[in-house]
Gaussian input, Z-matrix of N, CA and C with variables (Angstrom, degrees):
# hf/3-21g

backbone

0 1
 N
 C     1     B1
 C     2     B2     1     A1
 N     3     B3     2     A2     1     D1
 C     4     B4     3     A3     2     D2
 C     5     B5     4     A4     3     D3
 N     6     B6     5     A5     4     D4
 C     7     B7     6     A6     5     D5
 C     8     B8     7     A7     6     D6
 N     9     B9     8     A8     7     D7
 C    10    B10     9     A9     8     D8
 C    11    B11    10    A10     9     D9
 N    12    B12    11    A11    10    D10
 C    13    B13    12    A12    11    D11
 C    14    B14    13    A13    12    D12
 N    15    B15    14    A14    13    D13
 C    16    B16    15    A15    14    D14
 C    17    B17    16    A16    15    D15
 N    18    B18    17    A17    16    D16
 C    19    B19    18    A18    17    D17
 C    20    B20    19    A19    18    D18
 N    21    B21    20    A20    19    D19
 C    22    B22    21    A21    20    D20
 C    23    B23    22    A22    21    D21
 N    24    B24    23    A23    22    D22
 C    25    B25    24    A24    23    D23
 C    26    B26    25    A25    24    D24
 N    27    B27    26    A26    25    D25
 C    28    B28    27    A27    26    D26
 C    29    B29    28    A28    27    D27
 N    30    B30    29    A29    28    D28
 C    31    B31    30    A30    29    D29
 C    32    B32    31    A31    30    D30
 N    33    B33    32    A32    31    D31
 C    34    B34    33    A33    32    D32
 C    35    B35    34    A34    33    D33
 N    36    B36    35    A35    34    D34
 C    37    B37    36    A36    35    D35
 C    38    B38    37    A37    36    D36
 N    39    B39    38    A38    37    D37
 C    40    B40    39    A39    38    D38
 C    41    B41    40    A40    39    D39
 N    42    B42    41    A41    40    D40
 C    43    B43    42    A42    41    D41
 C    44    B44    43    A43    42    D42
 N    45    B45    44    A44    43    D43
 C    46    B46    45    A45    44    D44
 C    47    B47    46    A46    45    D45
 N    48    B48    47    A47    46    D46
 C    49    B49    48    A48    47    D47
 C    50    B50    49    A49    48    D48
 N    51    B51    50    A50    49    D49
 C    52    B52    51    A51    50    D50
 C    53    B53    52    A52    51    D51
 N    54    B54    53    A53    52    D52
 C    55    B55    54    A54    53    D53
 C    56    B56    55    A55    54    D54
 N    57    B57    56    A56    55    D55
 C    58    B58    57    A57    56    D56
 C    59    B59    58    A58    57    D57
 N    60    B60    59    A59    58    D58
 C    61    B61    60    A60    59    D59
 C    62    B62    61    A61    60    D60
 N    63    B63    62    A62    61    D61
 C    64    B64    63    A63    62    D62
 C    65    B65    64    A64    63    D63
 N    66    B66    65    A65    64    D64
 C    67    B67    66    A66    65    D65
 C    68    B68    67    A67    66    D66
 N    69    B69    68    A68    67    D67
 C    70    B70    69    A69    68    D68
 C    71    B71    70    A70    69    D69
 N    72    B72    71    A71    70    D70
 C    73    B73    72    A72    71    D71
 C    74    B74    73    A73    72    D72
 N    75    B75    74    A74    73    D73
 C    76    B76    75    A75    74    D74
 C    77    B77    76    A76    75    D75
 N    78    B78    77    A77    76    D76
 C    79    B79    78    A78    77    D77
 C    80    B80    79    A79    78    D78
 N    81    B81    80    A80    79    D79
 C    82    B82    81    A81    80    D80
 C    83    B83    82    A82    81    D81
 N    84    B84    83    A83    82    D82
 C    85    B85    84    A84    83    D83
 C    86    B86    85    A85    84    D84
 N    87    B87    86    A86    85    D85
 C    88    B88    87    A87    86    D86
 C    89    B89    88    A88    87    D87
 N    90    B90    89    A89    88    D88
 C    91    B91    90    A90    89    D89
 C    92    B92    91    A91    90    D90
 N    93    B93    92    A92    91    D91
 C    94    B94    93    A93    92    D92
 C    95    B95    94    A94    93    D93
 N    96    B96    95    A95    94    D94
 C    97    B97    96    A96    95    D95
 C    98    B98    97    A97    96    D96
 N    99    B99    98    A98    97    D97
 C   100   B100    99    A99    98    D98
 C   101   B101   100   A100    99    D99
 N   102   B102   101   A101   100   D100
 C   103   B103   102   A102   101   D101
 C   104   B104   103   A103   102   D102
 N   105   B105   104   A104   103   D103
 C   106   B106   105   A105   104   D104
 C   107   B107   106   A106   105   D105
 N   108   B108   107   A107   106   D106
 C   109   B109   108   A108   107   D107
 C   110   B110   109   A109   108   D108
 N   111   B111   110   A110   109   D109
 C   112   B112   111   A111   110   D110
 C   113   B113   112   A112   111   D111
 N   114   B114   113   A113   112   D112
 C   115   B115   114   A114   113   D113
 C   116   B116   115   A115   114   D114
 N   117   B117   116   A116   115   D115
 C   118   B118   117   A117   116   D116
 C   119   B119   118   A118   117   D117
 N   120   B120   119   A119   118   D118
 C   121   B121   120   A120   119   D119
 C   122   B122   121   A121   120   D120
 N   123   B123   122   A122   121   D121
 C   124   B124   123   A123   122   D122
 C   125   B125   124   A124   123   D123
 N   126   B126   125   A125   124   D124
 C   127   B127   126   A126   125   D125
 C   128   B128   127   A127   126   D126
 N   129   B129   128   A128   127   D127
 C   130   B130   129   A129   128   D128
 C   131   B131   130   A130   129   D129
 N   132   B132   131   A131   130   D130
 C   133   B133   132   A132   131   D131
 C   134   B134   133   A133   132   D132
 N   135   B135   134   A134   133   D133
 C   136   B136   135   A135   134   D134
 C   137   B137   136   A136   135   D135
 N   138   B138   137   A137   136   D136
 C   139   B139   138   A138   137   D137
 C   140   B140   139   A139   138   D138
 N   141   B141   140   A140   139   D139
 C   142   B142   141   A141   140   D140
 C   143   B143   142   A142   141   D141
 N   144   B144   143   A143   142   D142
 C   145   B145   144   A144   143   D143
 C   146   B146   145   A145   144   D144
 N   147   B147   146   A146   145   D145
 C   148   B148   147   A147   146   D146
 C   149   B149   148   A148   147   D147
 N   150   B150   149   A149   148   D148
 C   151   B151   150   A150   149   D149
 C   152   B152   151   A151   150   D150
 N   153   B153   152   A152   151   D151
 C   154   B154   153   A153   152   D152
 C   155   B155   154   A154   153   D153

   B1=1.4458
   B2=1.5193
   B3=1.2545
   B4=1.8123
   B5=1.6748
   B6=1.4273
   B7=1.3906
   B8=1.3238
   B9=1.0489
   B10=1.9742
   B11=1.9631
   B12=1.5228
   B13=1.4344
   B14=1.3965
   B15=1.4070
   B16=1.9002
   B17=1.4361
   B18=1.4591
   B19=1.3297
   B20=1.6956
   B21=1.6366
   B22=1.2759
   B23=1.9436
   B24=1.5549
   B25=2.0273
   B26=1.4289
   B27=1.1154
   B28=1.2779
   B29=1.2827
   B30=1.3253
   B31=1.4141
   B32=1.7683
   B33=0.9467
   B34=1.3946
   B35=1.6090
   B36=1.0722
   B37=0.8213
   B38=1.7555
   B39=1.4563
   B40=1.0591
   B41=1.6029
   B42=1.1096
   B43=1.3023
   B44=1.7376
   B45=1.2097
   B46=1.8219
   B47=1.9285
   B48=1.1696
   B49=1.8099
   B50=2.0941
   B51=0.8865
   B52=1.9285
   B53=1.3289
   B54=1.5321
   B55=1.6801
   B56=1.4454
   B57=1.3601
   B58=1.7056
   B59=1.8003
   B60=1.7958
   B61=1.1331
   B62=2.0705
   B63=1.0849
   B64=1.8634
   B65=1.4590
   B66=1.1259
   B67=1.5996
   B68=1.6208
   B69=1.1477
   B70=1.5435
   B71=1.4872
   B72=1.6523
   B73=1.4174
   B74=1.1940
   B75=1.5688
   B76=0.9681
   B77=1.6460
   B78=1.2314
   B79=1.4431
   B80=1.4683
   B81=1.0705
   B82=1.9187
   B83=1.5508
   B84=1.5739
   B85=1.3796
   B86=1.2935
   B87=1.5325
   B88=1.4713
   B89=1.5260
   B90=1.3676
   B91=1.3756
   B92=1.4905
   B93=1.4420
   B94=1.2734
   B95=1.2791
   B96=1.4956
   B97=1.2774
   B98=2.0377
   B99=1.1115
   B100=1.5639
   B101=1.7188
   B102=0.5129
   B103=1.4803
   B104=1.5415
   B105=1.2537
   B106=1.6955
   B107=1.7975
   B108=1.5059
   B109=1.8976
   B110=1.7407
   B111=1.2424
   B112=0.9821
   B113=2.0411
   B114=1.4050
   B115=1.2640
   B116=1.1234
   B117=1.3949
   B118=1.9068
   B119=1.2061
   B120=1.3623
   B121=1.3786
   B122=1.2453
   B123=1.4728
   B124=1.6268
   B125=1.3563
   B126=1.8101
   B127=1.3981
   B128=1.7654
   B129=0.9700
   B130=1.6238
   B131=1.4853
   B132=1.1934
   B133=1.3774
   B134=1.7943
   B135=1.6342
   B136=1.9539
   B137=1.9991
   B138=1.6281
   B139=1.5458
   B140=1.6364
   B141=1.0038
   B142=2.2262
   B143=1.5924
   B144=0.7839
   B145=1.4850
   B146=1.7815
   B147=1.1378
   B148=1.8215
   B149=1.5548
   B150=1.1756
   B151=1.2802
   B152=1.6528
   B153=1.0344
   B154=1.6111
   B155=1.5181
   A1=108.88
   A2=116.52
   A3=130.00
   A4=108.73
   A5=97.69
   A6=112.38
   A7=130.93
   A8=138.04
   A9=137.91
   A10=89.07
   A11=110.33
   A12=106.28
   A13=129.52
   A14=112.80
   A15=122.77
   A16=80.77
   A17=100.65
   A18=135.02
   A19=82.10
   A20=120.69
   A21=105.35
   A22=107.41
   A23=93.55
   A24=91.35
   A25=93.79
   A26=137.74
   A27=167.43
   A28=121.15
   A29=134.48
   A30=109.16
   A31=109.10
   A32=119.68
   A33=126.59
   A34=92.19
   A35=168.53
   A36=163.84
   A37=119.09
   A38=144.98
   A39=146.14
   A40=125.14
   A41=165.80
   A42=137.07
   A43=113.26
   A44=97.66
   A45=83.72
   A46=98.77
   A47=98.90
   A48=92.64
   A49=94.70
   A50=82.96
   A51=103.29
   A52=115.86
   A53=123.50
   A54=134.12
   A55=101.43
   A56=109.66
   A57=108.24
   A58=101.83
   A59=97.29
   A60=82.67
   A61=122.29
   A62=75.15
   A63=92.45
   A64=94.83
   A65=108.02
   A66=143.63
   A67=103.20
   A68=98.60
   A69=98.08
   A70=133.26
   A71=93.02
   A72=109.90
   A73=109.99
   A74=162.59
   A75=150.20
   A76=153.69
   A77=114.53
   A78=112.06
   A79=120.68
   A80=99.12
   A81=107.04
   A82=90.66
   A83=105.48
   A84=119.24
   A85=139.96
   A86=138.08
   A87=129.88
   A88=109.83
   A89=122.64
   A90=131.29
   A91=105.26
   A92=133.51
   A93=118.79
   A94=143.95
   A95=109.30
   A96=122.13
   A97=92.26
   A98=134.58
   A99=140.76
   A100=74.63
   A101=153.55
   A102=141.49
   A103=107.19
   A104=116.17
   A105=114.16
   A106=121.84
   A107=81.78
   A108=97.96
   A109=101.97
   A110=90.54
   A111=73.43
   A112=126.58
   A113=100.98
   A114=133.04
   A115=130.65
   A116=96.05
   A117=124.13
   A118=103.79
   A119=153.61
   A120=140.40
   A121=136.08
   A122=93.31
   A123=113.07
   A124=105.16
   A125=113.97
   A126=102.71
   A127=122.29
   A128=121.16
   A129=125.02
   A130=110.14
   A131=95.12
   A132=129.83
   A133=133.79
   A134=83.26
   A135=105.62
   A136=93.78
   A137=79.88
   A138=98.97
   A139=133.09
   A140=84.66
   A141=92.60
   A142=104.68
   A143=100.65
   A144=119.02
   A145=120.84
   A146=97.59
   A147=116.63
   A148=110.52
   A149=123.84
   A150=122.03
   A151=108.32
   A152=118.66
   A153=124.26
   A154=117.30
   D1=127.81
   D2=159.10
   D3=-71.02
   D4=136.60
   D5=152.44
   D6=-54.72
   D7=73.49
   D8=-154.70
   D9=-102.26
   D10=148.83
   D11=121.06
   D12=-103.84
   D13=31.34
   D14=-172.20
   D15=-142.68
   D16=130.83
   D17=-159.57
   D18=-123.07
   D19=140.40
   D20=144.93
   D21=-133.36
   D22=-174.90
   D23=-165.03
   D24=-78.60
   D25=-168.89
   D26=156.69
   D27=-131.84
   D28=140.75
   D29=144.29
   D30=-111.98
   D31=154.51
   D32=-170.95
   D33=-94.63
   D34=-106.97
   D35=131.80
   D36=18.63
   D37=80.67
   D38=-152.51
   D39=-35.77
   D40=111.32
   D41=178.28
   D42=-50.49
   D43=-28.16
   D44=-161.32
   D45=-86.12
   D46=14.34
   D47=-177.05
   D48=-122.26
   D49=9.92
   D50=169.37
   D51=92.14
   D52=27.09
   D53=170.02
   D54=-44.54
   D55=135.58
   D56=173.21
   D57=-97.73
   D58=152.97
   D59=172.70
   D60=-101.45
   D61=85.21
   D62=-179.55
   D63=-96.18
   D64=-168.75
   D65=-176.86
   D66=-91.74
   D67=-56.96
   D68=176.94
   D69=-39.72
   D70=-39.23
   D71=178.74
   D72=-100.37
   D73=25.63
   D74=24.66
   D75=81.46
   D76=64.81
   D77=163.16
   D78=-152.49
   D79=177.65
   D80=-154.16
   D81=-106.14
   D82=131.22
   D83=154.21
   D84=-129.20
   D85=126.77
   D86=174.87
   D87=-21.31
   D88=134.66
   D89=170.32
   D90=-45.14
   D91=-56.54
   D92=158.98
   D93=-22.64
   D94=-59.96
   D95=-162.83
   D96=-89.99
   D97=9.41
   D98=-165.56
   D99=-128.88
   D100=-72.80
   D101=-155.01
   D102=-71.47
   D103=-55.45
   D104=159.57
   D105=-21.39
   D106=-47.91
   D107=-164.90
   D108=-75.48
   D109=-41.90
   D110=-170.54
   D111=-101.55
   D112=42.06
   D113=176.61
   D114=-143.49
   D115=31.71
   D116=-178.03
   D117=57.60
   D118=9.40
   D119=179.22
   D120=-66.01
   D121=-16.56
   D122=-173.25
   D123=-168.11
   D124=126.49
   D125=162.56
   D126=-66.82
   D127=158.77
   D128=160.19
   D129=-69.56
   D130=84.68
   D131=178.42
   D132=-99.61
   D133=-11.54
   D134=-172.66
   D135=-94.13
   D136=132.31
   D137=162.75
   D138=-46.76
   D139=118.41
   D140=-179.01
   D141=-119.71
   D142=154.10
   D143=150.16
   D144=-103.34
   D145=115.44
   D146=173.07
   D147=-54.77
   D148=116.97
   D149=173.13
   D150=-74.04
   D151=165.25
   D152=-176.12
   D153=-124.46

């Protein structure tokens, strides 16, 4: 994990493959580590907690 003060959303579940946008599906990542992911560099591999 990076030190950010810019948080960005995620969805764990894709929107365009039908991710809702709840909480559930849901978590915040350093602009880094969201740009990584999402440029094959790294799977989403960092620990979350699932909201309920």
């Amino acid at each position: 994990m990076h030190d950010s003060d810019y948080l960005e959303v995620h969805h764990i579940n894709r929107r365009h493959d039908g991710g809702p946008d709840r909480p559930a599906n849901l978590i915040t990542l350093c602009k880094k580590c969201h740009d990584n992911h999402h440029n094959g560099d790294h799977p989403l591999d960092i620990p979350f907690h699932k909201l309920e």
